[in-house]
C-alpha beads as a LAMMPS data file, in Angstrom:
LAMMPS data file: protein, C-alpha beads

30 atoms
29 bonds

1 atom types
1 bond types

-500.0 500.0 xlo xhi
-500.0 500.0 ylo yhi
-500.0 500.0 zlo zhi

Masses

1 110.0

Atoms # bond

1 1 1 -10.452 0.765 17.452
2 1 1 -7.332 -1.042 18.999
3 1 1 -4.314 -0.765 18.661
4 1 1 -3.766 -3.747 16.630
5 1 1 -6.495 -2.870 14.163
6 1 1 -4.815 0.495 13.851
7 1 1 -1.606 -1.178 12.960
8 1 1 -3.295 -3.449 10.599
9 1 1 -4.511 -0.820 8.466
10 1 1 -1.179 0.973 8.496
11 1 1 0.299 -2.156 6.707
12 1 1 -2.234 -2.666 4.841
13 1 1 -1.926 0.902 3.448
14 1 1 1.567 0.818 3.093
15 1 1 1.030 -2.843 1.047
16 1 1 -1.350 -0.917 -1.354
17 1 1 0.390 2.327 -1.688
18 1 1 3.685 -0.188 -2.905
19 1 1 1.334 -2.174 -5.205
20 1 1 0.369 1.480 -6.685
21 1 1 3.584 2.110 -7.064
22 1 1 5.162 -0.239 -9.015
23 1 1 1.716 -0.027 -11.247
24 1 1 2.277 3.899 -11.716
25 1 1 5.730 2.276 -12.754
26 1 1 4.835 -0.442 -15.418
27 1 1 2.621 1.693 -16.992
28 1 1 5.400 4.910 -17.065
29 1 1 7.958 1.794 -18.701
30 1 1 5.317 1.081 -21.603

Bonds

1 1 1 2
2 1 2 3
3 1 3 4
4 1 4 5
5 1 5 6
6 1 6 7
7 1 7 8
8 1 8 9
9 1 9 10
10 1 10 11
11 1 11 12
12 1 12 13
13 1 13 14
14 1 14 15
15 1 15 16
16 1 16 17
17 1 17 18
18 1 18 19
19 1 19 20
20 1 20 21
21 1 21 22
22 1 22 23
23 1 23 24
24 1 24 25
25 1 25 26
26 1 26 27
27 1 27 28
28 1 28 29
29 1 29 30
């Protein structure tokens, strides 16, 4: 794997662990 796809993924983890987030959250407001 390069570098780049490495880095890829790390955003793209850090996109979906913020999306989880704020859905842990709207469901915690209900």
């Amino acid at each position: 794997r390069s570098i780049a796809d490495l880095a890829g993924a790390a955003v793209i983890d850090r996109v979906h662990l913020a999306e989880a987030i704020q859905y842990r959250r709207a469901l915690a407001t209900r």
